[in-house]
N, C-alpha and C positions, 0 to 999 in steps of 0.2 A: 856346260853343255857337252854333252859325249858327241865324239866324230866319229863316222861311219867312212872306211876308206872301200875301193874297191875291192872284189872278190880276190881271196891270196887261192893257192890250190889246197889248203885243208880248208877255206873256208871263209865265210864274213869277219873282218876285222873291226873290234871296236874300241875306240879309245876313252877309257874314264880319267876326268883329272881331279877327282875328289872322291873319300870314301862313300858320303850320303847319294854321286852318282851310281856307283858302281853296287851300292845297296841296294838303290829303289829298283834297278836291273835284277836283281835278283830276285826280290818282294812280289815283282811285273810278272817271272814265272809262276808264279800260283804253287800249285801240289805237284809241278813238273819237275822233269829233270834236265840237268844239263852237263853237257863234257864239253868244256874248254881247255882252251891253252892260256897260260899266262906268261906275257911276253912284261919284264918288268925293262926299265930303263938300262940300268945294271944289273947286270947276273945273267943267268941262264934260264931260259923259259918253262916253265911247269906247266904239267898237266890236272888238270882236277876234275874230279866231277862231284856235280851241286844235286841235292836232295833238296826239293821245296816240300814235300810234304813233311819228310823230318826236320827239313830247315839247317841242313849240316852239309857241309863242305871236306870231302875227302882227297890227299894228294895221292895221285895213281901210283905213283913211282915206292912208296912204300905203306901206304896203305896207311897214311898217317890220319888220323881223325880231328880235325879241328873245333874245338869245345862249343864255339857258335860261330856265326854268321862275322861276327864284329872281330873276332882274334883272327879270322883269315885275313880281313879286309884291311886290318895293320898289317899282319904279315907282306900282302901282297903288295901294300902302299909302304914298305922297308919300314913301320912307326918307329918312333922311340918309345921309352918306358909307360912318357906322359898320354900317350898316344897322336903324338904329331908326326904328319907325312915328313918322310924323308926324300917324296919323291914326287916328280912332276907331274906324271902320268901312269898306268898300267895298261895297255894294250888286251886285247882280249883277241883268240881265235876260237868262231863257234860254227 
């Protein structure tokens, strides 16, 4: 179950702790768009913005293109090769 914490100053924070949450969030915007921040457990936070109509996820910071939906959503969930979470949560700012 994702947690909704209170308002930060860029924004609604939300918290996913599995990839298929952090999917159907996406799936839920429809042909919309979205710019978030991804705040991971370890590391440094990124910025992205989500295409639902094209269904493709972009990092701001160099304009990196992720092939779909599911190689972000490892990346952002640290996977391994297999594709299992390395990590307990990803936090979201939107």
């Amino acid at each position: 179950m994702k947690e909704r914490s209170a308002a930060t100053l860029k924004g609604e924070r939300i918290r996913f702790t599995t990839l298929e949450e952090f999917a159907q969030y996406l799936e839920n915007i429809g042909d919309g768009e979205l710019d978030f921040r991804a705040i991971p457990i370890s590391g440094r936070p990124e910025e992205f913005h989500y295409s639902g109509h094209e269904k493709v996820v972009v990092r701001n910071r160099d304009q990196k293109l992720f092939d779909n939906v599911e190689d972000f959503l490892c990346y952002a969930f640290q996977c391994d090769g297999e594709g299992y979470s390395h990590t307990e949560y990803v936090d979201i700012e939107v």
